[in-house]
Structures are given as structure tokens and as C-alpha cells.
C-alpha positions in Angstrom: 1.3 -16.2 4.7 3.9 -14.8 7.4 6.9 -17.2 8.4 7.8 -18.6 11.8 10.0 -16.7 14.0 13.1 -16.1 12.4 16.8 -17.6 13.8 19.5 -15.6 15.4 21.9 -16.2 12.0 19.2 -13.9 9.6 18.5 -11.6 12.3 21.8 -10.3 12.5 22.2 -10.2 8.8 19.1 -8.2 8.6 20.6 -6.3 11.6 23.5 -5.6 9.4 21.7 -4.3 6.3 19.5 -2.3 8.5 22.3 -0.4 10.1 23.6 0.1 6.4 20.4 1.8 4.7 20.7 -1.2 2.5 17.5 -2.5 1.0 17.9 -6.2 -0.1 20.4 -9.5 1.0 21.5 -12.1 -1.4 22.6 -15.4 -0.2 24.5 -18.1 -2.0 27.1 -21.0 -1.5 30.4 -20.0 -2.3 30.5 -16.1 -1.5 30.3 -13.8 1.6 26.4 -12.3 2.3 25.6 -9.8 0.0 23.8 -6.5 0.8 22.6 -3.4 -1.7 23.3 -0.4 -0.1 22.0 2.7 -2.4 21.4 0.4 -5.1 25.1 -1.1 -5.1 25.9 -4.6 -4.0 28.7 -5.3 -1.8 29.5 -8.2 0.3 28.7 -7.6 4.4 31.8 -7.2 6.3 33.1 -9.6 8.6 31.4 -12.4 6.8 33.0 -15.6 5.1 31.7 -17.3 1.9 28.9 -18.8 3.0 28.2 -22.8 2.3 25.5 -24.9 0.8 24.4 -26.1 4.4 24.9 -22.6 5.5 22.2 -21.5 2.9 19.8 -24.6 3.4 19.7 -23.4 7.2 18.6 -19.9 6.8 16.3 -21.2 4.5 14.6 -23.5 7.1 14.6 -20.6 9.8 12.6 -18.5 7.6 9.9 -21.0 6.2 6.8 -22.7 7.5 6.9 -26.2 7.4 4.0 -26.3 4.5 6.2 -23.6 2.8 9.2 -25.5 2.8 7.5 -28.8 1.2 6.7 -26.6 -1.8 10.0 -25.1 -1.9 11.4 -28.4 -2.0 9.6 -29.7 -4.8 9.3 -26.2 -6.8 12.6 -25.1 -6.7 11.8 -21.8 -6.4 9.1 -20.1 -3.9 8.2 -16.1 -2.7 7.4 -15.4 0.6 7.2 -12.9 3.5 8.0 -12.4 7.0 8.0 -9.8 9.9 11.5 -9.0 11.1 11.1 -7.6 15.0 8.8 -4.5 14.7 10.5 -2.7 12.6 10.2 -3.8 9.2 8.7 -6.9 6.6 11.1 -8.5 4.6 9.7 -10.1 1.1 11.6 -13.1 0.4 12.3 -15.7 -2.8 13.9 -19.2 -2.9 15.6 -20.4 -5.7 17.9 -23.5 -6.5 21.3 -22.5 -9.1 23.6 -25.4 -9.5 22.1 -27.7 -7.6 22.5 -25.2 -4.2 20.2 -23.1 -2.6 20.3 -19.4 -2.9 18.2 -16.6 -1.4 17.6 -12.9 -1.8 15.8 -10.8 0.6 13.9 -7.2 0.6 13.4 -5.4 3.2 10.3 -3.1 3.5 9.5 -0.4 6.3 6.5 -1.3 8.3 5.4 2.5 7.9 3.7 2.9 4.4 5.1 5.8 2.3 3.2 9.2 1.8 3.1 10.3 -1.2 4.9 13.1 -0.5 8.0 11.7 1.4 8.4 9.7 -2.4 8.5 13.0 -3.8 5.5 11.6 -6.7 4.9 13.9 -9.5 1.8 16.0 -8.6 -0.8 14.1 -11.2 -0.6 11.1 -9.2 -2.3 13.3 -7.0 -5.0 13.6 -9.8 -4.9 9.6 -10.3 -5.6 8.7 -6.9 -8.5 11.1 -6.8 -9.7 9.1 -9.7 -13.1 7.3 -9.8 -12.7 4.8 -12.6 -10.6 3.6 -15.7 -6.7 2.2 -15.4 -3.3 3.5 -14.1 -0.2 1.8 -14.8 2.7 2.4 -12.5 5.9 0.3 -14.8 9.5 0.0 -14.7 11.9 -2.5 -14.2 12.4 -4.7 -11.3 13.8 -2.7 -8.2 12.6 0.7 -8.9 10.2 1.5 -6.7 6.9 0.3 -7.9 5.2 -1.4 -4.6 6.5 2.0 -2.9 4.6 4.2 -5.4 1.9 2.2 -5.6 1.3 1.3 -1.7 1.5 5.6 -1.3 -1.6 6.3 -3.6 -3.7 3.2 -1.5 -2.3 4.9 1.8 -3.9 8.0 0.3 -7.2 6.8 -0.7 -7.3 5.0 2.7 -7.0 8.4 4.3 -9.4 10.6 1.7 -12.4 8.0 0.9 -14.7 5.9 2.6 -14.9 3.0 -0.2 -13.8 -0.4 -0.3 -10.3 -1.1 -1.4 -8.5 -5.2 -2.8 -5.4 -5.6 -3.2 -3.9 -8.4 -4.8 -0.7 -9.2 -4.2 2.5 -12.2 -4.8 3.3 -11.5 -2.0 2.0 -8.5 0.2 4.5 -5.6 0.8 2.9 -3.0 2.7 0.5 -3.8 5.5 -2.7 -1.3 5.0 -4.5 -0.4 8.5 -8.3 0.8 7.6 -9.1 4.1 7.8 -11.8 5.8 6.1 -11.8 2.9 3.4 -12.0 -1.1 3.8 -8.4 -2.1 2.6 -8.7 -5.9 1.5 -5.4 -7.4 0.7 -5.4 -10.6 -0.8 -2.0 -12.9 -1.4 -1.5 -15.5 -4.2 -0.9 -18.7 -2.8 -2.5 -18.2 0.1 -5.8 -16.0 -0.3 -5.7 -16.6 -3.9 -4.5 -19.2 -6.2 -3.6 -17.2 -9.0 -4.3 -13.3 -10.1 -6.8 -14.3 -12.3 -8.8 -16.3 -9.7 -8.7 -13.2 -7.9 -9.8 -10.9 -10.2 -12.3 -12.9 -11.2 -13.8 -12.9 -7.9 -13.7 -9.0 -7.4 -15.8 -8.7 -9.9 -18.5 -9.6 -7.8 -16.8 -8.4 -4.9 -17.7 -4.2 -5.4 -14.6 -3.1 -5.1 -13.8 1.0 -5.5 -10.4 0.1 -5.7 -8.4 -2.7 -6.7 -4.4 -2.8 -7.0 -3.4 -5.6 -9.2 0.5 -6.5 -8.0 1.2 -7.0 -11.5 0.2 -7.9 -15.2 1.4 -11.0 -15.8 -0.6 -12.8 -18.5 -3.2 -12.4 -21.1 -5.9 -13.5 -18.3 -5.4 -10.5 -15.8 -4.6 -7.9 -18.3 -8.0 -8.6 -20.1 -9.9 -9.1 -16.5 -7.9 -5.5 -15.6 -9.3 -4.1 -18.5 -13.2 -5.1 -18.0 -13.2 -4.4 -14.5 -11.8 -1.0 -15.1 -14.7 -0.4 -18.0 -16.8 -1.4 -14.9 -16.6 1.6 -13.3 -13.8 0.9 -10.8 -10.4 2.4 -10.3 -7.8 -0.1 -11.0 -4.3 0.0 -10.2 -1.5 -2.6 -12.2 2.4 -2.6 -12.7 4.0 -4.0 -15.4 8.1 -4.3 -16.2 8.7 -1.8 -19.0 11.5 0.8 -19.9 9.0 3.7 -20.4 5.6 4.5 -21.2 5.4 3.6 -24.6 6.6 0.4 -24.2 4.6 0.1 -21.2 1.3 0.2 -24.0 2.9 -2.0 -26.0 3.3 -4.4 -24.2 -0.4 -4.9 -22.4 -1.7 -4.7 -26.2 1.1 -6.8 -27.8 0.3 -9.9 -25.1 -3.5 -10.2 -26.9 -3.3 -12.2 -30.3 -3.3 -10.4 -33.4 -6.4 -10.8 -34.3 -7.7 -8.9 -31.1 -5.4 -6.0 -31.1 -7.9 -3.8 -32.8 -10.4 -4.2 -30.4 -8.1 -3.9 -27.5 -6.6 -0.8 -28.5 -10.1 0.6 -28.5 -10.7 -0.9 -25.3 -7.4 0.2 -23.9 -7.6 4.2 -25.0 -11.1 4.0 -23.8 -10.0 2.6 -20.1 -6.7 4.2 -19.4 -6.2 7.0 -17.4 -2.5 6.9 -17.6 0.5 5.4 -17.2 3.6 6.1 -14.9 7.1 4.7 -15.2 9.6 5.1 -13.2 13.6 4.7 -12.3 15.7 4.9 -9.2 18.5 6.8 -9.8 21.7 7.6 -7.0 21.9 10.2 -5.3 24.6 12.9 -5.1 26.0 12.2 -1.2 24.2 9.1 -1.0 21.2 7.1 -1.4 18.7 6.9 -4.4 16.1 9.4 -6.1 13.4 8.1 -8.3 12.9 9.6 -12.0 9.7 9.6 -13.7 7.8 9.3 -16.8 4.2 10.3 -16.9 1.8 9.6 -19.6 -1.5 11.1 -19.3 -4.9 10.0 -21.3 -5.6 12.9 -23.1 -7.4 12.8 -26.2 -4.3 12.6 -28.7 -3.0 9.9 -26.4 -6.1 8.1 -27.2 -6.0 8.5 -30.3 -2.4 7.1 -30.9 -3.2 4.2 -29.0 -6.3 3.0 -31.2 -4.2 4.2 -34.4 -1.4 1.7 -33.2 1.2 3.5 -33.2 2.6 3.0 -29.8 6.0 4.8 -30.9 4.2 8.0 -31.5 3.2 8.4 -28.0 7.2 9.5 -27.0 5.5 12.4 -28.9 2.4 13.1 -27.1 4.2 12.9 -23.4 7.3 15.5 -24.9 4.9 17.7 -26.0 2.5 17.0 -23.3 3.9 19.6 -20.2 1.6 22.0 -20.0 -0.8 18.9 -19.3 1.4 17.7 -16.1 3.0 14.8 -18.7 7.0 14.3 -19.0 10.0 12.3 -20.2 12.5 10.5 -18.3 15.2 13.1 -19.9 12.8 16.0 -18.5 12.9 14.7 -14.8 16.4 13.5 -14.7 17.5 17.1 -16.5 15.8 18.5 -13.0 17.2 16.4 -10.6 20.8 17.2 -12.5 20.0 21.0 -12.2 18.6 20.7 -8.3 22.1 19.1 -7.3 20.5 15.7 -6.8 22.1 13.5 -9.0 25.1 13.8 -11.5 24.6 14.0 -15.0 26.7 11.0 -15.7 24.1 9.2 -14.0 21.3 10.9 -15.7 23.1 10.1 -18.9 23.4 6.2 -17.6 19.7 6.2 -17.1 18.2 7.5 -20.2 17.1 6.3 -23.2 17.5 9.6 -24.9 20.7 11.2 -23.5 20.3 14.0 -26.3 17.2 14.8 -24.7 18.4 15.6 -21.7 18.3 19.7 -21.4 20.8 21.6 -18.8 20.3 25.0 -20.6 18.7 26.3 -17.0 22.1 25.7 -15.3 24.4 28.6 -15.2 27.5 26.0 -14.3 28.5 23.1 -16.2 27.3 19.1 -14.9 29.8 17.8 -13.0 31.7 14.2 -13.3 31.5 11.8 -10.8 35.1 12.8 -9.2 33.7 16.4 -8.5 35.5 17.5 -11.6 33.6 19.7 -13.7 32.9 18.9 -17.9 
């Protein structure tokens, strides 16, 4: 559902955190517009603290009328809108003390390639897929949608088949090319994912992106429909790729794990997680961790020993699979980001290897270790 025509006080905000690079806007009573420029907040110049009717206005000029009766009673509500022609912005609502509050993305109108995300080559291999289940996971803010609206926008370009999205809310706009791109919204194409993936399987779908796993009901749809012979997108919030597994098998009660760990090693093609890390002279570069189906993979994952599978991706390279600590140890040796970052970012700092470096990382002050 798009918004009305937004008012001159959020377009020159967005004007603002366009001009800056930045990606989101946070408004509340009581402090100046916030913006995240290269993954930092900081408060927009030239603006006062901003109050409770201040909010409540920008609110109202972003908002449909039916939109704004639900945010009144909910407290809380997503939403999206265009802003001019050059980008959508993705929106939420929320009530905190009794005052309204809102935070705002903002998302190019031009879908990424994957190459201008610099994607590890096997998601090359995953979008070329015909069936089972890839997880693209992380926590919120690192780049999912991005990633995952890339490998559509390559499948739109490579095969003639027919694409569904489902989405709280839409991100990316997909025009069709060779493929029928279907993008469905909760709330107002959908009233929940599982509705929606209940229909598309009776819907032929090739291709179906799931916007994310939320509940027992979609993983376990996911799951069936990727047995099914389709090709199924998800994300899920998760640290890594083992705890990315864990999770979609831990949500199942006990006495089902068994047979959805047989279920899940059979389906998966692989998982990828991933990080936004800054960038040496400004901006942010993503870090990833790629776990690939392979037979030892599948065989951890009906054994049950999620833990294990740190393991299989470490000793997995020669396959096209790596740890965090292996793609943050190249962008430390490639100039790209600063190892105290890289440090700040892993899990496993001990794991991060420099050996190939002949000089030693260098502290955020330019100072060398």
C-alpha cells in the first residue's frame, strides 16, 4: 500500500539524508532528527528537538487515512512510500511513552546487481538454482532485502518463470523481464505470510522470496513448498550460519525435531549470513558467511549438532564456503576496512588470519599495531 503525497516538512528531511549518503531517519519528541550516515547515527544539522505534535504531523503526512486508523489503535504500523522519483522509503510507527516516534529507510528505486553488492560468487550458483531453500540471515540492518532483491533481479534477467514475492512491506519494485515477478504485501495483498504461502502453493510459482521466517507456520510451509520442487528464498535474524539452522529447527516442538532435521538437510541448499561492516574512507562493506549443502553439511544437520557445522563451512573453501573471520581477514588485507573493526565484528577474533599482509593492521587513528 503506497502513502499519499508526502508534506514539505519530511521531504526536506529526506532531502537532507539523501545529500548525506545516510540510509535511515529516526524521529522522536524531545531530540533533534536523527539520520545514519555509514551506519552511525547523528542528529541532522540545523534541526531543533523535535516535539510530540511535531512527530504526530509527519506522521499524518505520510499515512493514508485507512493507515492512520490502524496506527491509532495498534500503536505500532509498517509502511511504504515513494519519495519524488528517486527513491522508496519503508517506514514504521511506533508509540514510546505515550508519544509518537518514527524511523524511516530509504531504498534506491534502482534494484542492486549482484555485482555492484560485491556477493560471494556461489550466490551466483544459488540463483541458478531450480529447487530446495536458501537462507540469506543476519541481524537487522545488514543488508538482507539488498542481497536478496539482487538474486530476484538476476533471475528476472536469466529465466522466463514465474517469480512471488512476499513481502511486510515491499522494498524493491521488480519490473518483468524474462520472468513474471509477483510481489505480494502483508496487510494489503496478504493477511499474513502464512496466508500467503499457503496460496502459492497452488499458485506455480518457480520462485518465491519469503520476506522473512517468522513463525512455526511459514518456516514449515517454506519447507514443503521447497520439497515441492520450487526455489525458495527466506531471511531470518541470526548471528551466523549455524545459528541460522538452529533456529528454523529449534522453533518446531521437540517432538518434531527429528523429522525436521531430515526434512531440513534434505531441502536446503544453503545458507548465507551476512554483516555490514565500515568502510576505510567512508561508507559500509558487507561480510559474509556462506554455508553450502554438501553432504557433510547434511549430515550434521540430521545428526543435530548444529555447533558442528562452524566446522564444515571452515573446512569447507575449496567448496566456495567461508567464515565471517575469513571474509573480514580479506577486506582487512584489501585496505577496506580496519582490523579493529573486523575484530568488533567477529565472533571469533582468533580466527581472523592476516598472515598474507606484509605490513601490520592499522588502528583506527592511522597508527600502526
Amino acid at each position: 500500500m503506497h502513502g499519499p503525497p508526502i508534506g514539505s516538512r519530511i521531504d526536506a528531511l529526506l532531502e537532507m539524508l539523501w545529500r548525506a549518503n545516510g540510509t535511515e531517519l529516526l524521529l522522536t519528541a524531545g531530540m533533534p532528527p536523527q539520520m545514519r550516515v555509514h551506519g552511525d547515527l547523528r542528529p541532522i544539522p540545523g534541526q531543533g528537538p523535535l516535539t510530540t505534535s511535531a512527530t504526530e504531523a509527519v506522521v499524518a503526512e505520510v499515512l493514508l487515512p485507512e493507515q492512520a486508523a490502524v496506527w491509532k489503535t495498534a500503536h505500532e504500523y509498517d509502511f511504504t512510500f515513494g519519495w519524488r522519483s528517486t527513491a522508496r522509503v519503508r517506514g514504521i510507527a511506533f508509540s514510546q511513552r505515550g508519544t509518537t516516534a518514527l524511523a524511516l529507510r530509504i531504498i534506491p528505486r534502482t534494484v542492486p546487481t549482484m555485482a555492484e553488492l560485491g556477493l560471494p560468487p556461489v550466490m551466483t550458483q544459488f540463483a541458478r538454482s531450480r529447487e530446495g531453500l536458501v537462507l540469506v540471515t543476519g541481524r537487522p540492518g545488514s543488508g538482507k532485502s539488498a542481497t536478496l532483491a539482487a538474486m530476484i533481479n538476476q533471475i528476472n534477467i536469466e529465466r522466463a518463470c514465474h517469480v512471488i514475492t512476499v513481502e511486510d512491506p515491499i522494498e524493491f519494485m521488480h519490473e518483468h523481464q524474462r520472468s513474471a515477478v509477483n510481489q505480494r504485501e502483508i496487510g494489503s495483498d496478504t493477511a499474513s505470510f502464512s496466508d500467503a504461502l499457503r496460496a502459492a502453493l497452488r499458485e506455480s510459482p518457480d520462485v518465491l522470496l519469503v520476506g522473512e521466517l517468522r513463525d512455526l507456520d511459514s518456516i514449515r510451509l517454506a519447507l514443503t513448498i521447497a520439497e515441492t520442487g520450487t526455489l525458495v528464498f527466506a531471511t531470518l535474524q541470526a548471528k551466523d550460519t549455524a545459528e541460522s539452522v538452529a533456529r528454523v529447527i529449534d522453533v518446531f516442538p521437540a517432538e518434531e525435531r527429528a523429522q525436521i532435521r531430515v526434512q531440513l538437510s534434505a531441502a536446503l541448499n544453503g545458507v548465507v549470513s551476512q554483516c555490514l561492516v565500515p568502510r576505510i574512507g567512508g561508507g559500509l562493506v558487507a561480510a559474509y558467511e556462506v554455508l553450502l549443502a554438501v553432504p557433510a553439511v547434511r549430515d550434521v544437520i540430521k545428526e543435530g549438532d548444529p555447533a558442528r557445522l562452524r566446522e564444515c563451512v571452515a573446512g569447507g573453501a575449496h567448496a566456495g564456503m567461508m567464515t565471517f573471520e575469513m571474509s573480514l581477514s580479506e577486506l582487512v588485507r584489501a585496505g577496506e576496512v580496519a582490523y579493529e573493526n573486523a575484530v568488533a565484528r567477529s565472533l571469533y577474533p582468533q580466527d581472523l588470519h592476516l598472515e598474507d599482509t606484509a605490513e601490520r593492521p592499522l588502528s583506527l587513528d592511522g597508527a600502526t599495531r
